[in-house]
C-alpha positions, -999 to 999 in steps of 0.1 A, spaced: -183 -132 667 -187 -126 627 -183 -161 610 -165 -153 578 -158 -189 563 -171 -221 570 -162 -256 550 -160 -292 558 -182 -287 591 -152 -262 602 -161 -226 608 -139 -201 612 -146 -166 632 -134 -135 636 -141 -112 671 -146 -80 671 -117 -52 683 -99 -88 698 -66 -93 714 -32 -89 693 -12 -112 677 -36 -113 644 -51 -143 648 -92 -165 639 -109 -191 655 -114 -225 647 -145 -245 655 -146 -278 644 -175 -298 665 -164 -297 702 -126 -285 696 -118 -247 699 -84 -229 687 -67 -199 676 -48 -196 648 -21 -166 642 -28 -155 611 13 -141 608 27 -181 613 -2 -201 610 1 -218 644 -23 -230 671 -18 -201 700 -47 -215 720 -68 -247 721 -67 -274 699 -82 -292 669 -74 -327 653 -45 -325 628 -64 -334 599 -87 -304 606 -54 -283 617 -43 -293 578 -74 -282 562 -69 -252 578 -35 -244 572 -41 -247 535 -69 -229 537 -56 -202 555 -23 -198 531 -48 -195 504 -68 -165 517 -38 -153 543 -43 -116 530 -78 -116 528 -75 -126 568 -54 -97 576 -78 -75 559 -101 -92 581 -86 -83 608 -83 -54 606 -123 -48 596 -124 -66 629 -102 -45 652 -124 -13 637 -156 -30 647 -163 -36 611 -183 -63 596 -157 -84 581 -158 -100 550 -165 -137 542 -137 -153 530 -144 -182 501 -146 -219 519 -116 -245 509 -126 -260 476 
């Protein structure tokens, strides 16, 4: 699974050809989630909500550059790394 950001001791991954909705992961020490890339929501797992904040700003930042992602991902591309929250 292609890491394509990582900041704050959060990384965020991409699979290769995975499951629709359009969603990442999150990995934040020993809490896992998926995050739909369309609302921004948890759809599996679970991660602290400072963490789930971080991400959600992050994620609205780069929310095209996800998609795009995405869809590298789906083609069994490499994906591209996405700049880390600043």
């Amino acid at each position: 699974m292609p890491e394509i950001s990582r900041f704050l001791g959060i990384v965020i991954k991409m699979f290769y050809d995975d499951h629709n909705p359009p969603h990442f992961h999150v990995e934040y020490n020993e809490y896992l989630a998926e995050i739909n890339i369309e609302t921004l929501e948890v759809s599996a797992g679970n991660i602290p909500a400072r963490v789930y904040s971080l991400v959600l700003e992050w994620a609205s930042q780069h929310r095209k550059e996800l998609m795009d992602d995405w869809n590298l991902a789906k083609s069994n591309e490499q994906p591209n790394k996405i700049k880390p929250l600043v």
